[in-house]
FIFI-255927 format. One line per field, with one value per atom (N, C-alpha, C): residue number from 0; atom name; x, z, y. Coordinates in steps of 0.1 Angstrom, whole numbers. Last residue first. Layout:
BEGIN
k: c(NUM; ...)
a: c(CA; ...)
east: c(X; ...)
up: c(Z; ...)
north: c(Y; ...)
REM end
This chain:
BEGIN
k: c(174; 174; 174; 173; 173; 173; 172; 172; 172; 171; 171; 171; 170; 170; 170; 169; 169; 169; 168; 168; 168; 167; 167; 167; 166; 166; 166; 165; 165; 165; 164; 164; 164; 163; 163; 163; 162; 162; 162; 161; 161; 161; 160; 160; 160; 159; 159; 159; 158; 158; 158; 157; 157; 157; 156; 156; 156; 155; 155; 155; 154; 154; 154; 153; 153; 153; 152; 152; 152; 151; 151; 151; 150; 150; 150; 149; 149; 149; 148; 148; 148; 147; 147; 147; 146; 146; 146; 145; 145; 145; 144; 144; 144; 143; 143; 143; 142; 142; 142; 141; 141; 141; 140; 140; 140; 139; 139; 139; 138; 138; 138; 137; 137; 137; 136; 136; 136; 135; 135; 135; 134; 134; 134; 133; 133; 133; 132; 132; 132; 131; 131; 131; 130; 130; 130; 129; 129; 129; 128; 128; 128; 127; 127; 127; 126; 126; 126; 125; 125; 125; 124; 124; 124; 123; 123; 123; 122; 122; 122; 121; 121; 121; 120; 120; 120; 119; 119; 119; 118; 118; 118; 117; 117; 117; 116; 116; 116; 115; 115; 115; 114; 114; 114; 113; 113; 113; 112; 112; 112; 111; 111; 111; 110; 110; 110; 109; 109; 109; 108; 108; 108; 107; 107; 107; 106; 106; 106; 105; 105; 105; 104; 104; 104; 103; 103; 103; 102; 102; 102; 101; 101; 101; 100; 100; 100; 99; 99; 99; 98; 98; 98; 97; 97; 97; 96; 96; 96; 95; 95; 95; 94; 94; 94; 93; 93; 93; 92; 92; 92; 91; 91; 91; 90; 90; 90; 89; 89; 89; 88; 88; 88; 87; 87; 87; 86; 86; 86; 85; 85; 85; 84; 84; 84; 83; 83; 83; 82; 82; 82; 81; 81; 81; 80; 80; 80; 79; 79; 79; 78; 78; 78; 77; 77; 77; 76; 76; 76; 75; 75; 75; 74; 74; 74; 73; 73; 73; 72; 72; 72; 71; 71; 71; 70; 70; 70; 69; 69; 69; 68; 68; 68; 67; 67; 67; 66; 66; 66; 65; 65; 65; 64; 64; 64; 63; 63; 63; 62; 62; 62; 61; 61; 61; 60; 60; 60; 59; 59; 59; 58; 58; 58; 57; 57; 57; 56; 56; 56; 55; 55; 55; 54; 54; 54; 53; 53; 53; 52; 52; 52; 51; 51; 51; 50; 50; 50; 49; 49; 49; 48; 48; 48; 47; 47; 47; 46; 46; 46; 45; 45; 45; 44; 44; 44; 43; 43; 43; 42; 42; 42; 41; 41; 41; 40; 40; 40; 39; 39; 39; 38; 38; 38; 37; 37; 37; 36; 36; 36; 35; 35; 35; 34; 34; 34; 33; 33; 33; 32; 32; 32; 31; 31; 31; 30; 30; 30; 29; 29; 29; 28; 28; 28; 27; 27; 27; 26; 26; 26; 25; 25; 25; 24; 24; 24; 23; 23; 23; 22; 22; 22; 21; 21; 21; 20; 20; 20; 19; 19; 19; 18; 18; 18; 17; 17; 17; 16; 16; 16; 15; 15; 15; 14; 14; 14; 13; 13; 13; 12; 12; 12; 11; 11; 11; 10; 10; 10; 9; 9; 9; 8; 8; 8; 7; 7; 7; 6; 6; 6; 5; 5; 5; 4; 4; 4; 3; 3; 3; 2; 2; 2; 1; 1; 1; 0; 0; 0)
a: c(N; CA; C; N; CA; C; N; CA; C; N; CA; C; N; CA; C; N; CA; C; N; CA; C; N; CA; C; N; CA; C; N; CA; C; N; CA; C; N; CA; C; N; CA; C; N; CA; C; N; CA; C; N; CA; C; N; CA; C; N; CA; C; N; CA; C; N; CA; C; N; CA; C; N; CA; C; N; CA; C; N; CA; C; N; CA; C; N; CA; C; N; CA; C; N; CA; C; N; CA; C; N; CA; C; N; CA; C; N; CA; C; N; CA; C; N; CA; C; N; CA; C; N; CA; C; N; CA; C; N; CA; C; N; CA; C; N; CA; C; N; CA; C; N; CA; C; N; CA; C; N; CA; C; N; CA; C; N; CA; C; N; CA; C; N; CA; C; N; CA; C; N; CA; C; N; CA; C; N; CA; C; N; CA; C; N; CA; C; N; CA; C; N; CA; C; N; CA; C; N; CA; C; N; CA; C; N; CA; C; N; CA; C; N; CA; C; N; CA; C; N; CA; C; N; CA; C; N; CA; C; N; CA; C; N; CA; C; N; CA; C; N; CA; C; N; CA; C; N; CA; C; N; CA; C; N; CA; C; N; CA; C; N; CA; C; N; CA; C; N; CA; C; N; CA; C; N; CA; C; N; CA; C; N; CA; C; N; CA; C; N; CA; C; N; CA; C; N; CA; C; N; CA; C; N; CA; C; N; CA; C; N; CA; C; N; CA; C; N; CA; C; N; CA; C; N; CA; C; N; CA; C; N; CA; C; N; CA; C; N; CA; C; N; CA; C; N; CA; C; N; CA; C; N; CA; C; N; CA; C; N; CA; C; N; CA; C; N; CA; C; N; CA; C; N; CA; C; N; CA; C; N; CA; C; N; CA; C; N; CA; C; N; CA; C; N; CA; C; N; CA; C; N; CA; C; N; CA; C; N; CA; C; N; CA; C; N; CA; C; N; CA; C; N; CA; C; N; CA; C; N; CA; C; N; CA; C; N; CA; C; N; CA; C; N; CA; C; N; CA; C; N; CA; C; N; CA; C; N; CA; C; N; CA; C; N; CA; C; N; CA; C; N; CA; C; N; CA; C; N; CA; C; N; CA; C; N; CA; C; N; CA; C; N; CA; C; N; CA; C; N; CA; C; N; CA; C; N; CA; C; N; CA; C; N; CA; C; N; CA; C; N; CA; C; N; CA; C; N; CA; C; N; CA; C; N; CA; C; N; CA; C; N; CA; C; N; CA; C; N; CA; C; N; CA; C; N; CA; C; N; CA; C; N; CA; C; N; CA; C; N; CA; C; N; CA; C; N; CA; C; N; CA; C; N; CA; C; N; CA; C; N; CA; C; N; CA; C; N; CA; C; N; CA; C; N; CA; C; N; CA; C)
east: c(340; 342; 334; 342; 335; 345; 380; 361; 356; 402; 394; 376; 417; 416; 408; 413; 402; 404; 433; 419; 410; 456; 453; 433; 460; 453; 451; 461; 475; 470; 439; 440; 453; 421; 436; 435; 395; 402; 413; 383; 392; 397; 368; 382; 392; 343; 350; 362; 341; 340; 347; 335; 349; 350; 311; 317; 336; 289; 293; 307; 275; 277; 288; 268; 272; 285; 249; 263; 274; 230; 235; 245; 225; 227; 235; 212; 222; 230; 191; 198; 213; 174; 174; 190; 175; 182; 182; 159; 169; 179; 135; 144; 159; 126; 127; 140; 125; 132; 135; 104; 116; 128; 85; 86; 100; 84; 85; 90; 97; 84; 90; 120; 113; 104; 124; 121; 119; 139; 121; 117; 162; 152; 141; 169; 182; 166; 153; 152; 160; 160; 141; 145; 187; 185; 163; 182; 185; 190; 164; 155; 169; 184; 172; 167; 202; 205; 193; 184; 195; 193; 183; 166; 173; 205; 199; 187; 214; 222; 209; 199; 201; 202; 212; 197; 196; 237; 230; 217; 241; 241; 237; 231; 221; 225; 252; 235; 224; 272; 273; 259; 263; 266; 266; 267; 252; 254; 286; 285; 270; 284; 281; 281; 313; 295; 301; 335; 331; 317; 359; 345; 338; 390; 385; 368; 411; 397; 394; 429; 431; 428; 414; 420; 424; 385; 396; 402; 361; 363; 375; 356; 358; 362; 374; 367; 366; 375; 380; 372; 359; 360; 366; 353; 359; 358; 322; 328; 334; 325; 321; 324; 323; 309; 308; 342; 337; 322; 366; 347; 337; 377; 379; 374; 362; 368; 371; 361; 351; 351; 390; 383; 369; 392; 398; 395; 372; 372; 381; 385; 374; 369; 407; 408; 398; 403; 410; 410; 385; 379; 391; 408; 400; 391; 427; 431; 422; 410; 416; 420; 391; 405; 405; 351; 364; 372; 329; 339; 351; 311; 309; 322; 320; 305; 303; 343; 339; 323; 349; 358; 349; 336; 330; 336; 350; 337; 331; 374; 370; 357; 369; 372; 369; 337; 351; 355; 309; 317; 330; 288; 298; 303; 256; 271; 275; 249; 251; 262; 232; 224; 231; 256; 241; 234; 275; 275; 264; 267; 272; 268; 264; 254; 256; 298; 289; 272; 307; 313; 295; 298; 291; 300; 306; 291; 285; 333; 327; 314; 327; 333; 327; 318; 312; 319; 320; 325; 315; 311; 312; 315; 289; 302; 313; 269; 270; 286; 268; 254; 258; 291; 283; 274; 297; 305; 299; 272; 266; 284; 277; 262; 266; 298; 297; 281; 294; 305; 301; 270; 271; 281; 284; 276; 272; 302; 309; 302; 288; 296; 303; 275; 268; 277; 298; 289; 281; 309; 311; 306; 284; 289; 298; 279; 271; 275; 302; 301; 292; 306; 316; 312; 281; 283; 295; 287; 277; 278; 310; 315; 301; 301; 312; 311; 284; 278; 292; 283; 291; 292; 268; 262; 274; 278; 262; 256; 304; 300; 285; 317; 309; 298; 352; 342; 334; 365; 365; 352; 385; 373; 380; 392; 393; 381; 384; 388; 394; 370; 380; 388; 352; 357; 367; 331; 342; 342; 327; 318; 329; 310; 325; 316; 294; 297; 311; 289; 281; 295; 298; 296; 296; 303; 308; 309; 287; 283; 289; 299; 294; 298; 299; 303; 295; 315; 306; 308; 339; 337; 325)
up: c(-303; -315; -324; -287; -291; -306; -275; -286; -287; -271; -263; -266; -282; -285; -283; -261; -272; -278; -238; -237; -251; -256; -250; -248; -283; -269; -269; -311; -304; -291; -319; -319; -311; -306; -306; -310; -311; -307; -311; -311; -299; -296; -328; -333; -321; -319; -327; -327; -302; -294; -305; -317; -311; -304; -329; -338; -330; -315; -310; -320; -324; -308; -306; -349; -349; -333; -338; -347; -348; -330; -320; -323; -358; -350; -334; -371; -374; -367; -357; -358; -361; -358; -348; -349; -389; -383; -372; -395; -397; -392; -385; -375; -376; -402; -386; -381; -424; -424; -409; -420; -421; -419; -415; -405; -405; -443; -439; -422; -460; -456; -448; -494; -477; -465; -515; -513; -498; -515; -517; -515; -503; -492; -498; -523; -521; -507; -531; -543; -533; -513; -512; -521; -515; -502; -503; -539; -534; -527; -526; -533; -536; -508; -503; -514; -530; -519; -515; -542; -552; -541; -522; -532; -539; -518; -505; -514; -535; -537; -527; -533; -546; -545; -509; -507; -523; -509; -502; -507; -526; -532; -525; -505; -517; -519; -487; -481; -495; -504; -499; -496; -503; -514; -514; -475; -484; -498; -465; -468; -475; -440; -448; -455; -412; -415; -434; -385; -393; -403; -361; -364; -380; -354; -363; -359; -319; -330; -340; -306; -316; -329; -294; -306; -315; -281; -281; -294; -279; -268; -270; -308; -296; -278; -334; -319; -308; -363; -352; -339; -388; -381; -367; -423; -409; -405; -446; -437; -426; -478; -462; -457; -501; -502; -485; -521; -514; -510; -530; -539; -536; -508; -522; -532; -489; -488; -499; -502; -505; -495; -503; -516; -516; -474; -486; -495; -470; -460; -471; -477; -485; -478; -467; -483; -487; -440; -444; -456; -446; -445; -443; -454; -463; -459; -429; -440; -450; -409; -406; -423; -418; -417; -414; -407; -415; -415; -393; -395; -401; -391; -402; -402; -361; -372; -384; -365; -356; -356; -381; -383; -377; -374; -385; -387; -349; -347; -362; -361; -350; -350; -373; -380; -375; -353; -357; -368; -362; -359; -361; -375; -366; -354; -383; -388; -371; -384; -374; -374; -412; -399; -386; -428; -430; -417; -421; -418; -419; -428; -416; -411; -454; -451; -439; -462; -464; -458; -459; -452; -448; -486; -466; -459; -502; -499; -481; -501; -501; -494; -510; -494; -492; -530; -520; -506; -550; -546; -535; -574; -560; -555; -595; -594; -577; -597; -585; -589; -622; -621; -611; -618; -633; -632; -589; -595; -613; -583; -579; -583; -599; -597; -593; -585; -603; -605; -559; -564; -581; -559; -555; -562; -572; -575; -572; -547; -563; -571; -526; -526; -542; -536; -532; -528; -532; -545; -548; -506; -519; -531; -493; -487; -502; -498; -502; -504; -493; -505; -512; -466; -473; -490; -460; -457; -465; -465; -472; -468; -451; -463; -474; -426; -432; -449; -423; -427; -426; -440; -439; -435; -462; -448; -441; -487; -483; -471; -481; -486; -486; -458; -469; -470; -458; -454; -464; -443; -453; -450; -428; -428; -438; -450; -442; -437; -470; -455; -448; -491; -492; -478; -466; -484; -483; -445; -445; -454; -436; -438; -438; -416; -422; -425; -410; -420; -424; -378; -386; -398; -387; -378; -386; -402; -391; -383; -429; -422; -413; -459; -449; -439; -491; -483; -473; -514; -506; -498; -541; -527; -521)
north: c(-823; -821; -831; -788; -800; -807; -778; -777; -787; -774; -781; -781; -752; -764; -772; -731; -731; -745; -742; -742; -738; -746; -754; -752; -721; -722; -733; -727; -729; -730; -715; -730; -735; -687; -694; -709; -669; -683; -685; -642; -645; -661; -642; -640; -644; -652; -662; -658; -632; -645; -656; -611; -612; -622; -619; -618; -618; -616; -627; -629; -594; -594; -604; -603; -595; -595; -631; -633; -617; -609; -621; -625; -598; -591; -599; -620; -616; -602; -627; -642; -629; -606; -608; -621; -609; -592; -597; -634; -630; -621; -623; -635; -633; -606; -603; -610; -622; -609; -603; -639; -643; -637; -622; -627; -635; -618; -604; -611; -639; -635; -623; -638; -640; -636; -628; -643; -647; -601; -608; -621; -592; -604; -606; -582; -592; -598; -559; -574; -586; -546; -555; -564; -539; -547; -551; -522; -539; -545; -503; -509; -523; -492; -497; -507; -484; -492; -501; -462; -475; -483; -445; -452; -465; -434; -444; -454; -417; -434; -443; -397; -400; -419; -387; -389; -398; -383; -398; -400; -364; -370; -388; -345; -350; -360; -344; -351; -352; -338; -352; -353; -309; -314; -333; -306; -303; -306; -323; -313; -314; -347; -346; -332; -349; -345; -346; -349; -351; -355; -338; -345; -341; -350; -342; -347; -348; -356; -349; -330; -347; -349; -317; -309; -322; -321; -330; -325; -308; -315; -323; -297; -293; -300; -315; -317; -304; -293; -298; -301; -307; -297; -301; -315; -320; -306; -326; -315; -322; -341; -342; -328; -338; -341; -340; -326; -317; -327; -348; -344; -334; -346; -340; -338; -359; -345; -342; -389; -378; -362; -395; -390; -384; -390; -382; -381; -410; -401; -391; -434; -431; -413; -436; -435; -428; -443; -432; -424; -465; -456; -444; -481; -479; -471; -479; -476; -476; -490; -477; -471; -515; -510; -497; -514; -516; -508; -514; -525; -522; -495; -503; -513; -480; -485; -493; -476; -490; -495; -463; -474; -481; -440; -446; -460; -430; -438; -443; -423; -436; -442; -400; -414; -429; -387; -390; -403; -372; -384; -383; -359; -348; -361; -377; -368; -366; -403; -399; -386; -407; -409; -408; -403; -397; -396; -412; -401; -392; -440; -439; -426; -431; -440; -440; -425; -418; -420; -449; -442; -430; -471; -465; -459; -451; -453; -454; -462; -443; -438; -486; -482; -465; -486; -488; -488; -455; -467; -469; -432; -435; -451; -419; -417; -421; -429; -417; -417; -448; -437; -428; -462; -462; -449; -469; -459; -455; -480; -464; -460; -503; -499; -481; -512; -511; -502; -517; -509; -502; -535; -520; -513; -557; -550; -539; -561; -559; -551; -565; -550; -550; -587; -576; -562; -606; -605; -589; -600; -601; -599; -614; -604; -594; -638; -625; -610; -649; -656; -643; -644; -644; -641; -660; -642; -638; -685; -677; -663; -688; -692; -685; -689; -680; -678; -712; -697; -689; -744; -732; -719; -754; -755; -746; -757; -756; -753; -759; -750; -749; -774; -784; -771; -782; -776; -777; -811; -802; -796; -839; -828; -817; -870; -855; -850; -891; -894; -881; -880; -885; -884; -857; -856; -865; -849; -858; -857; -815; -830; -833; -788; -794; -808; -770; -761; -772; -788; -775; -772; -822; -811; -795; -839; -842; -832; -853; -842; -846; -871; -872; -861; -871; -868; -868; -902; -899; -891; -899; -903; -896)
REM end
C-alpha cells in the first residue's frame, strides 16, 4: 500500500496514521542519539576504561567543577539514578572529589580529582574528533543552524512533555 504524508513525522500506511521514520525528528534523535552513545560506550570502555554516562558526568565536571548532583542531573538530562551510579563509580576510581556545601551541609559539591582532569583531558581528543567525523558532511554554516535549530528544540523540550492527550485542551491540536 502507498504511503501518503498527513503531517510532520506521520503518513497514512494501510488506512492509519503511522509514523513515517524519514521524517520523524524524534525518531532521528532517538535513532542518533543511540547509535552514538553505543559507540562511545565501546570506544572509551576499550581504551579509558569508562562508560558513557561516566563520560559525561565527567565532561560536565570538567567545565564546571564544585557542582552538586543536582546541578549535573540538570546539565546533561539524566535520571537521578544513572548519574548517582556514575558519580560512585568514578569516586571509586578516585577520579572526582566531594566536599561538603559550604552554604548547605545537605549539598555535596563536587570536582574532578587530578587524576579525573587527565583522564578528561585524554577522552576530550576521542570525543571531539567524533563529533567532526559525525558533522563532516556539513558546511560549517550548516553546523551553526543546526546548534541554533537544536538548542530552540532543547528550550522547547518541556512544552512537548507537558501534553496530556487525556487534556481536553492539548487534544485540541492541529490536525
Amino acid at each position: 500500500m502507498k504511503k501518503k504524508n498527513v503531517r510532520r513525522g506521520g503518513t497514512i500506511f494501510d488506512g492509519r496514521v503511522v509514523l513515517d521514520l524519514d521524517r520523524h525528528v524524534p525518531y532521528f534523535f532517538t535513532y542518533i542519539s543511540n547509535r552514538l552513545s553505543r559507540g562511545a560506550s565501546d570506544t572509551y570502555r576499550k581504551h579509558f576504561g569508562l562508560g558513557i554516562t561516566e563520560w559525561r558526568v565527567m565532561g560536565v565536571l570538567a567545565g564546571m567543577p564544585n557542582i552538586s548532583a543536582n546541578q549535573i542531573i540538570n546539565a546533561i538530562g539524566l535520571d537521578k539514578g544513572a548519574v548517582s551510579r556514575s558519580l560512585a563509580a568514578l569516586e571509586k576510581e578516585k577520579l572526582t572529589i566531594s566536599e561538603a556545601d559550604p552554604k548547605d551541609n545537605r549539598s555535596r559539591l563536587i570536582r574532578l580529582s587530578r587524576a579525573g582532569n587527565a583522564l578528561h583531558d585524554r577522552i576530550i581528543a576521542a570525543a571531539l574528533e567524533r563529533e567532526e567525523r559525525l558533522l563532516s558532511t556539513l558546511t560549517p554554516e550548516e553546523v551553526e543552524t543546526l546548534i541554533v535549530c537544536l538548542r530552540k528544540m532543547r528550550a522547547n523540550v518541556p512544552h512537548a512533555n507537558a501534553f496530556d492527550p487525556l487534556n481536553p485542551a492539548d487534544a485540541k491540536r492541529k490536525k
